[in-house]
C-alpha positions in Angstrom: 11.1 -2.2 1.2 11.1 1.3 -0.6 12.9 1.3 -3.6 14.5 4.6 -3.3 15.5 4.6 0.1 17.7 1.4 -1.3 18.6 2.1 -4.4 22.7 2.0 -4.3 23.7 -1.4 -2.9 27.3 -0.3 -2.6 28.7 -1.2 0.4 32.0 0.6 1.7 35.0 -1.6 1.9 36.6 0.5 4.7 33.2 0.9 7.0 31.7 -1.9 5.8 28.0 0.3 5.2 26.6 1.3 2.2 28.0 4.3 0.6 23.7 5.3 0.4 23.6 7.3 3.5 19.0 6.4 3.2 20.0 3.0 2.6 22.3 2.4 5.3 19.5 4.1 7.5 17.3 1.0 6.2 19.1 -1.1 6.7 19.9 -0.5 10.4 16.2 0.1 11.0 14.7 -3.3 9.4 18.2 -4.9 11.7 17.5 -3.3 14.8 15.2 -5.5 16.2 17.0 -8.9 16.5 20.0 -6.3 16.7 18.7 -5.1 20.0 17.6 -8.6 21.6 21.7 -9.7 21.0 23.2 -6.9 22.2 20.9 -7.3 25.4 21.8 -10.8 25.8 25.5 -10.0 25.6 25.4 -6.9 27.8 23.5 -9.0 30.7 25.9 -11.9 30.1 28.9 -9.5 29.8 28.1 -8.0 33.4 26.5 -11.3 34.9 30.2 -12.8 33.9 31.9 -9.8 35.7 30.4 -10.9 39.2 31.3 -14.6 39.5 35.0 -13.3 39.2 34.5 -11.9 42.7 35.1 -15.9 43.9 38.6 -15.2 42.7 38.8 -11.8 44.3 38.1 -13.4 47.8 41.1 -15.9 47.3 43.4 -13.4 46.0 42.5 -9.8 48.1 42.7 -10.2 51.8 42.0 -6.4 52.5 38.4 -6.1 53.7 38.2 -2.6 52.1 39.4 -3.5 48.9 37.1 -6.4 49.2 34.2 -4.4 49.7 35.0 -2.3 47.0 35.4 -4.8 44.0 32.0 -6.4 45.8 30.4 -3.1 45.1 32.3 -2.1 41.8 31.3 -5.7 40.4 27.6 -4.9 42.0 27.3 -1.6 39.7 28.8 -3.8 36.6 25.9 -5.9 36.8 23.3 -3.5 37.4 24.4 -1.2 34.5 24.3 -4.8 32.3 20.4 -5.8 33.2 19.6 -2.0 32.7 21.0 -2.1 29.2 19.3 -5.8 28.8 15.6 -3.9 29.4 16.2 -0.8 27.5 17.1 -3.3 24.3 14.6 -5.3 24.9 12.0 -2.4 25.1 13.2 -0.2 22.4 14.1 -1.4 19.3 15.9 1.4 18.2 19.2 2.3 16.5 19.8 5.5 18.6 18.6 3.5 21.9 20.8 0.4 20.5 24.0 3.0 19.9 23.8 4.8 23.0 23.3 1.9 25.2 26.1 0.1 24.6 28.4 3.3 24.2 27.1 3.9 27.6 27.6 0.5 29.2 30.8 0.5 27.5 31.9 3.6 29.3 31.0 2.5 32.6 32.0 -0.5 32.1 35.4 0.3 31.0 35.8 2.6 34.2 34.6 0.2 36.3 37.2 -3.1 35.1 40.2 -0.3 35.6 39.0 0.5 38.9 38.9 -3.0 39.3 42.1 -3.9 38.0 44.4 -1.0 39.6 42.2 -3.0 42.9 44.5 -6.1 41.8 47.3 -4.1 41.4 47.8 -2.3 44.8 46.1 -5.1 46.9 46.8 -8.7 45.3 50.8 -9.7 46.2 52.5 -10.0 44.1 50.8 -7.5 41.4 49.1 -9.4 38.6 52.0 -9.6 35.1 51.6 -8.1 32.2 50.8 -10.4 30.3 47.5 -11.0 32.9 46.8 -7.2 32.2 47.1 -7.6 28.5 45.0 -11.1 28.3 42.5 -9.2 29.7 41.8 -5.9 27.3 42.7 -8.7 24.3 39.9 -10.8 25.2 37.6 -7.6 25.5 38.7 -5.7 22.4 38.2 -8.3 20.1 34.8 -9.0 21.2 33.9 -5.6 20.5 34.3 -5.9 17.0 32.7 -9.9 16.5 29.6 -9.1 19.1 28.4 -5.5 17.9 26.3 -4.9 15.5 26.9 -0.7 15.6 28.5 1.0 12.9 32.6 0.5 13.1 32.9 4.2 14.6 31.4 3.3 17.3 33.2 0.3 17.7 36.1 2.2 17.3 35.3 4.5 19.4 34.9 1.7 22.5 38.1 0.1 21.9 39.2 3.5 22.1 38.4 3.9 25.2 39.6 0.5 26.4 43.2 1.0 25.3 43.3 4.6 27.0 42.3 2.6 30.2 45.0 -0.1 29.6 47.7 3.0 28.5 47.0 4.6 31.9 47.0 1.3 33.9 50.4 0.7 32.7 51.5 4.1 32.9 50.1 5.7 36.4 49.5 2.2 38.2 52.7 0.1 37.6 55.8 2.2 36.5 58.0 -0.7 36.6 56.5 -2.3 33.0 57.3 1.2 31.6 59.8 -0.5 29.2 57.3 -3.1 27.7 55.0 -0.4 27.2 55.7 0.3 23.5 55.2 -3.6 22.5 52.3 -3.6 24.5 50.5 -0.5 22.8 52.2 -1.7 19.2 50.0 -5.1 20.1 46.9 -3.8 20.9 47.2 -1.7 17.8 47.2 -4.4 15.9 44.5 -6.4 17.4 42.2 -3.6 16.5 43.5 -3.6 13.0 42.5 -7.3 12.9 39.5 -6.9 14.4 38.5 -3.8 12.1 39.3 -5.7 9.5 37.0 -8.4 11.0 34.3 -6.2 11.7 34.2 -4.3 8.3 33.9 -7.7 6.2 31.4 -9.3 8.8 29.1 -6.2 8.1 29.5 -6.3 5.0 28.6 -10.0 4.5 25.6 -8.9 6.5 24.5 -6.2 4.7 24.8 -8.5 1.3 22.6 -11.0 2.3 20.1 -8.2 3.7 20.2 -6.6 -0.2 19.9 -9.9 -1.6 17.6 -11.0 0.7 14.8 -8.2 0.2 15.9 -7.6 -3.6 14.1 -12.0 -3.6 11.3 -10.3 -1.6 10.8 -7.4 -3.9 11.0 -10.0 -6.7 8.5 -12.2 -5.1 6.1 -9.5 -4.5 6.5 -7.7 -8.1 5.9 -11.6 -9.3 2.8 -11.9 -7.1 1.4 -8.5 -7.9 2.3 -9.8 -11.7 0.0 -13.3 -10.8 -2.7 -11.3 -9.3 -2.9 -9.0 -12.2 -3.0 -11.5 -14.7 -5.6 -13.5 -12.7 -7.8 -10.5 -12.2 -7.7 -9.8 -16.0 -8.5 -13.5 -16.8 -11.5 -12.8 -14.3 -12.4 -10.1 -15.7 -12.3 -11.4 -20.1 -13.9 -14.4 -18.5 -16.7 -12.2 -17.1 -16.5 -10.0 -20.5 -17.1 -13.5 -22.5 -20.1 -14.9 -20.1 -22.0 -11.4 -19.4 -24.1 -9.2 -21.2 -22.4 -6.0 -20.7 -26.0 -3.4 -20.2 -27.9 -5.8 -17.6 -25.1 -7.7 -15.8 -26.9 -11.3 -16.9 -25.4 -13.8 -18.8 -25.0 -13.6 -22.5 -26.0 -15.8 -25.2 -23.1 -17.8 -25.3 -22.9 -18.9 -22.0 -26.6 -19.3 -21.7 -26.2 -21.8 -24.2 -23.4 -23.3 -22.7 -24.7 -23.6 -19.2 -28.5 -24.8 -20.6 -26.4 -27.8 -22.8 -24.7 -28.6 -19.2 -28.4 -28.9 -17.6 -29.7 -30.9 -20.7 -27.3 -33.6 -20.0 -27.3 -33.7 -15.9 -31.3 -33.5 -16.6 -31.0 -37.1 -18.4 -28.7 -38.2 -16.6 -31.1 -38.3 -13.4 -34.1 -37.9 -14.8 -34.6 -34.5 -13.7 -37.0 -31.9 -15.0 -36.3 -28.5 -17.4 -38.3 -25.8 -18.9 -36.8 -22.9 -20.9 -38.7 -19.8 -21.5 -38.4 -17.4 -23.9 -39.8 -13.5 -23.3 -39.4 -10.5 -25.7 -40.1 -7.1 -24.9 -43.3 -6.0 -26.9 -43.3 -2.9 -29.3 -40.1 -1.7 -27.9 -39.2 -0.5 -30.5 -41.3 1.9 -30.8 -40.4 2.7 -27.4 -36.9 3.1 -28.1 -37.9 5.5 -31.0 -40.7 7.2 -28.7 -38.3 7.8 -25.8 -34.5 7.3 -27.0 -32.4 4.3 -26.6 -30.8 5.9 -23.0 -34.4 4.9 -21.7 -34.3 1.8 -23.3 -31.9 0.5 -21.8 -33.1 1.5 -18.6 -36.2 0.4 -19.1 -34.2 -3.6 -20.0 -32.2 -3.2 -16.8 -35.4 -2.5 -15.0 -36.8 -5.9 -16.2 -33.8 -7.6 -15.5 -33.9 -6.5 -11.7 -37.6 -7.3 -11.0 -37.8 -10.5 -13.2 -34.1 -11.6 -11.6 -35.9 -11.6 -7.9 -38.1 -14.4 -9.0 -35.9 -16.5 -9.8 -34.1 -19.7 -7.7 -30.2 -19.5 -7.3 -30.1 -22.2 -9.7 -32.2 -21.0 -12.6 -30.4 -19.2 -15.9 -31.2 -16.4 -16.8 -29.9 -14.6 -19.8 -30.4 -12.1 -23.0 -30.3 -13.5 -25.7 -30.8 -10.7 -28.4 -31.9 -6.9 -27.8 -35.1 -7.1 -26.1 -35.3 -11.1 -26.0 -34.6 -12.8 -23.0 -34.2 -16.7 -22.0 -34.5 -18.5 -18.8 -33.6 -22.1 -17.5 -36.0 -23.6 -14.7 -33.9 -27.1 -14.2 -35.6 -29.5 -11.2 -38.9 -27.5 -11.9 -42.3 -29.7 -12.2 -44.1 -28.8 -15.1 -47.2 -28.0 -13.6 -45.6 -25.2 -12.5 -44.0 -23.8 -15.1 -46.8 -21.8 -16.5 -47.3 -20.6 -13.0 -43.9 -19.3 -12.8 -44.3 -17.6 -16.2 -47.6 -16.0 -15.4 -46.2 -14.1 -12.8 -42.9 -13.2 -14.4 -45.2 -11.7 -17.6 -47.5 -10.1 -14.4 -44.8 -8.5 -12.7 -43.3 -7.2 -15.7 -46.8 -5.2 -16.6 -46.7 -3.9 -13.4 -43.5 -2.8 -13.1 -43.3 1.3 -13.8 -40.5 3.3 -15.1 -40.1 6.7 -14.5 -39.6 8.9 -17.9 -39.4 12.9 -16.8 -41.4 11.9 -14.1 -43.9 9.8 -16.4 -44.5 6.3 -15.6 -44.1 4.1 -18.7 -44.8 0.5 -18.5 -44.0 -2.7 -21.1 -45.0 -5.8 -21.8 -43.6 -9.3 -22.3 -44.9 -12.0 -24.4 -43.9 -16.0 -23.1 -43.1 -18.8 -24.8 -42.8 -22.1 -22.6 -40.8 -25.4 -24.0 -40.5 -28.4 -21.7 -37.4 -31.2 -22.3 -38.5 -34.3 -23.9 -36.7 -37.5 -24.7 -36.8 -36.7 -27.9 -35.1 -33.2 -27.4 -31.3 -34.1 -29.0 -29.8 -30.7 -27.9 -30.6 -26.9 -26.5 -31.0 -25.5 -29.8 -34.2 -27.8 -29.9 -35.9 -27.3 -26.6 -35.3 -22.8 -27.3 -36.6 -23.2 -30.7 -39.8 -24.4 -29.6 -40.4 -21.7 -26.6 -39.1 -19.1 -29.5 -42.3 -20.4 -31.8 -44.3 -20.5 -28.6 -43.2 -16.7 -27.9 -44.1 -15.6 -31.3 -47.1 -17.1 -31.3 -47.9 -15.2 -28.0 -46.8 -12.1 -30.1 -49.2 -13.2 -32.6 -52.3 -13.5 -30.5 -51.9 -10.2 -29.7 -48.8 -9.9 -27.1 -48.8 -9.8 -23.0 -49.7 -13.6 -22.9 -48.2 -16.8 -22.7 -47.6 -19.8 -24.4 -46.6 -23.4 -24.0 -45.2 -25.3 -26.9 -46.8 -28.3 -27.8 
């Protein structure tokens, strides 16, 4: 729903719209719809209704003429009914909705004083007043309870259908000429009842639309408000677990996530390596080609030693150049395999300084979990005294703690 186009709820007591000539416009748009399919249903039973009372025309008109005409007048009522019904039903429209039923109206109007003045030269004796006025009193009101178009409109029908009864009265039977004041005097005042009517049932209608979308603009803003704060707790709970230059996970969770394996790796006697690697001499590179290189050169490592690795191993830095991995369910014969070919790949792997290759090095250190391991701190403290010791015997190697 846009804000704007409904931001004055005020509804006019008289018209029973809102006083917001956009938000009225809304309104009768988002309405149109289930507007349309009632109108069509009432139109087609409207008209359908108008033919059965051609039973009561064959017991009351003996004229064959006349007859045929109310047969045909009561033919076009229906037709103009189920041509309304499809238009409804096939545009959901409030210009298509208005015009329709002014137009059925119209016709229809014409058509039931053709019919009637029918009754009144042809049926003996001529139908009583009060049959005449039953008639428009039944059709007026429901002008005002069944429509859903704006109360000028509505206005504007029962307009029409009191002109038809004025001229009935007048033109068609002189003799009620007397009765003719009281009669107009009531019909005035069933439109006054039935504006009234009509103005409070739209706007009770258009209340429970404000209040209706104001919930939905509530619920959405309240969503939008859940989404946000779930997207930020994603994102300080991806702050808190990754290291921000790589995209790995950081120390913290490393540790976290290694404790976890520990404990499922006793629990069902499973295997676990850690292995430690540092970067050798760079910092020399750092100071040799500026930290910008630097870190590519660590995102670089990350990338090549991340594609050989399971799903299920960690891998994380741990410090600036220093870098720990997890190998749960691993069999430690192939441990130092694995590390050979991570320190390999990590020789081999050139990055491109002005157009320079520049390669590093990585020393290993390998620590396997024993039963007498108590905690992760123990297991990454010996594969960090295994890595320096590979740094010690002169880098690029590496080597398992004993």
């Amino acid at each position: 729903m846009n804000d704007l186009a409904v931001s004055d709820p005020t509804i006019s007591r008289w018209r029973g719209v809102f006083v917001n000539d956009r938000t009225e416009d809304t309104f009768r748009v988002q309405s149109a719809k289930i507007d349309s399919v009632h109108a069509a249903r009432g139109l087609l039973l409207l008209a359908a209704a108008n033919i059965f009372f051609f039973l009561g025309d064959l017991s009351t008109i003996s004229n064959e003429q006349a007859l045929m005409e109310l047969a045909i007048s009561r033919t076009l009522f229906l037709t103009i009914g189920i041509v309304a019904f499809f238009a409804l039903r096939r545009n959901s429209d409030t210009a298509v909705l208005d015009r329709s039923i002014l137009i059925f109206a119209v016709v229809a109007t014409l058509l039931m004083t053709f019919q009637l003045r029918e009754y009144i030269v042809y049926a003996a004796p001529p139908p009583a007043l009060f049959d005449i006025m039953l008639t428009y009193l039944v059709v007026i009101p429901a002008t005002y309870l069944l429509l859903a178009n704006p109360i000028s409109l509505q206005i504007a029908i029962s307009g029409v259908l009191t002109a038809s009864f004025i001229y009935i009265l007048q033109y068609d039977i002189p003799q009620y000429d007397a009765q003719l004041p009281f009669a107009i005097t009531f019909l005035v005042l069933v439109n006054i009842v039935g504006i009234t009517t009509s103005s409070r049932r739209h706007e009770l209608r258009r209340q429970a639309w404000w209040l209706l979308n104001g919930e939905r603009a509530a619920r959405k803003r309240l969503e939008n408000e859940i989404s946000l704060r779930q997207s930020l707790e994603q994102e300080l709970r991806h702050m808190a677990t990754t290291d921000d230059l790589t995209g790995i996970s950081n120390r913290r969770h490393f540790y976290m996530r290694a404790e976890a394996e520990i404990i499922r790796a006793r629990r069902y006697d499973r295997k676990l390596a850690i292995l430690e690697f540092d970067l050798d001499n760079f910092k020399g590179l750092n100071d040799a080609y500026g930290h910008p290189f630097g870190d590519e050169v660590l995102k670089s490592v990350v990338d090549v030693v991340s594609d050989l690795l399971r799903a299920n191993d960690l891998f994380a830095r741990v410090g600036g150049e220093e870098f720990a991995i997890a190998l749960p369910e691993t069999d430690e014969a192939f441990v130092p395999e694995i590390a050979e070919r991570i320190r390999q790949t990590i020789e081999e792997t050139e990055i491109l300084f002005e157009g320079k290759p520049v390669t590093v090095t990585a020393s290993i250190g390998i620590a396997l979990l024993t039963p007498d391991d108590k905690d992760i701190e123990t297991v990454i403290s010996r594969a960090d005294k295994a890595m320096y010791q590979a740094k010690n015997d002169g880098r690029n190697r590496v080597i398992s703690a004993r």
